[in-house]
C-alpha positions in Angstrom: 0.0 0.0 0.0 1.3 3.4 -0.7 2.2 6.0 2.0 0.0 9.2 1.5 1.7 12.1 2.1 0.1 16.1 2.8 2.4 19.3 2.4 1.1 23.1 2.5 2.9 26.4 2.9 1.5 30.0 4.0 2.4 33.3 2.8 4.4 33.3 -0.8 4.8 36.6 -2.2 3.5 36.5 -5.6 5.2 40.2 -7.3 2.7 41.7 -10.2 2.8 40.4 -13.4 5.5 37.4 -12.8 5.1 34.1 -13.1 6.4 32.2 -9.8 6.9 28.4 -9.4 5.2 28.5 -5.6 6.0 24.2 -5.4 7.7 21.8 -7.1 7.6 17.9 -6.1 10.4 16.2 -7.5 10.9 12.6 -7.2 13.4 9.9 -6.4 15.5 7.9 -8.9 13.8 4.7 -6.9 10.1 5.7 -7.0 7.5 7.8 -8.5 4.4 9.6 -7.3 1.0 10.3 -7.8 -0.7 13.9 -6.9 -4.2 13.0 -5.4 -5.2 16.7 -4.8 -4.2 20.6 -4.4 -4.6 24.1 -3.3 -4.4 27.6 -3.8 -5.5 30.3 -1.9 -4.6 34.0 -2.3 -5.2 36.8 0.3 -5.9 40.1 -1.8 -8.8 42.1 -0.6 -9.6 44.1 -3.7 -12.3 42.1 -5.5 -11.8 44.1 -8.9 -8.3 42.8 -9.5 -7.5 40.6 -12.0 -7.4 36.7 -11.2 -4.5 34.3 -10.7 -3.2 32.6 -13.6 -2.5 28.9 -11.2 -0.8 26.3 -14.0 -0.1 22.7 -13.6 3.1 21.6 -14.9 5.6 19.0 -15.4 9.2 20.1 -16.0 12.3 19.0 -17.3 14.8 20.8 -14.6 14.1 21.9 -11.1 13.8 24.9 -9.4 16.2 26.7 -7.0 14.3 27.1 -3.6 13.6 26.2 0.1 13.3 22.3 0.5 10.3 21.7 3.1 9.3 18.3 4.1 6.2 16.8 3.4 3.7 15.4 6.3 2.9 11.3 6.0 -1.1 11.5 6.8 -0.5 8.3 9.0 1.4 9.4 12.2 3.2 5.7 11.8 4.2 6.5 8.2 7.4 6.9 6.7 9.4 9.7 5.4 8.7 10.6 1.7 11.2 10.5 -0.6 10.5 12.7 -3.5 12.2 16.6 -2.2 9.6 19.3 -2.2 10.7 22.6 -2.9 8.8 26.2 -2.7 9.0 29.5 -3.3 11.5 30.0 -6.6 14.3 31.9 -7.2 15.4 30.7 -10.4 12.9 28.7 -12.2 13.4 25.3 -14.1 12.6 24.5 -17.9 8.9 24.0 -17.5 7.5 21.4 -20.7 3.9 20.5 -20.7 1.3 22.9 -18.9 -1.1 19.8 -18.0 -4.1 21.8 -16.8 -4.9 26.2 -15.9 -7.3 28.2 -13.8 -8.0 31.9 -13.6 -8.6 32.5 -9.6 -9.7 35.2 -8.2 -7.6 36.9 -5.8 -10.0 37.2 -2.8 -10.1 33.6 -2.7 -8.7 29.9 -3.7 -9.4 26.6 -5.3 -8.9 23.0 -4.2 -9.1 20.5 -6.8 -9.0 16.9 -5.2 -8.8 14.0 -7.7 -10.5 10.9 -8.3 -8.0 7.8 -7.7 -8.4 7.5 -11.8 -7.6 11.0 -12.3 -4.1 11.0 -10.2 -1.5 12.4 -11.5 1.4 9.9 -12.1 5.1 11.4 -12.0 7.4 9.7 -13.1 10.9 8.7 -11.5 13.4 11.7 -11.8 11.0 13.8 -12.9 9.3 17.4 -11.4 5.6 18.3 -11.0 4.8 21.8 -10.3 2.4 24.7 -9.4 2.9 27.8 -11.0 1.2 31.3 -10.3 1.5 35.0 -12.3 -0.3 37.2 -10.4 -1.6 40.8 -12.1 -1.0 42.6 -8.8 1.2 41.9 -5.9 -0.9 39.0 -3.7 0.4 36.0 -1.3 -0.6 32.4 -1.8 -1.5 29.7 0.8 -0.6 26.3 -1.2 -0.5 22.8 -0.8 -0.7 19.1 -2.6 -1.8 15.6 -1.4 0.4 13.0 -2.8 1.3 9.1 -2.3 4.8 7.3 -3.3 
């Protein structure tokens, strides 16, 4: 059975008009992943800006930023061993956009998936969430994944 793993993160600055990779799950040489579910939410109070572009990606280099570890759901589980990585500083070769949303940026989305509907990625390979925000806004965001 596979170890289900949950991992958020408060408070990324997103600067106007620039897209940011906000997380990146990268996996192991030894063992892929599947995303089961994630979030955005954004904490601007003006209700006439312009929404959050939020993209899906896979990638074919990784980002340069923080590592922060995920959570295993069960309190007995293991440590994951994909890396997680937030907040970009220098952004990876991003290749396919797999899925978009336009958000609003008084508010968020959370987009679990059906077990059919997980995304699989692959061994050595990146699976990110980026943002480009038309005015300056921070993000709450977070995945659910298993290994």
């Amino acid at each position: 059975m596979a170890e289900r793993y949950r991992w958020s993160k408060p408070d990324i600055a997103l600067v106007a008009a620039t897209a940011k990779t906000v997380v990146e799950l990268q996996t192991a040489a030894t063992r892929r992943a599947w995303v089961c579910g994630w979030w955005i939410s954004f904490d601007g109070s003006t209700a006439t800006n312009g929404p959050v572009l939020v993209e899906l990606l896979r990638a074919s280099a990784g980002i340069t930023g923080t590592t922060l570890a995920a959570n295993p759901v069960d309190v007995a589980g293991v440590a994951a061993v994909s890396t997680i990585k937030h907040t970009a500083t220098v952004e990876g070769t991003p290749t396919t956009i797999l899925d978009n949303w336009r958000v609003p940026p008084t508010s968020g989305v959370q987009v679990p998936f059906e077990q059919r509907d997980y995304i699989l990625v692959g061994v050595s390979a990146f699976w990110r969430i980026r943002a480009t925000a038309p005015q300056g806004v921070n993000c709450t965001v977070g995945f659910w994944f298993e290994e």
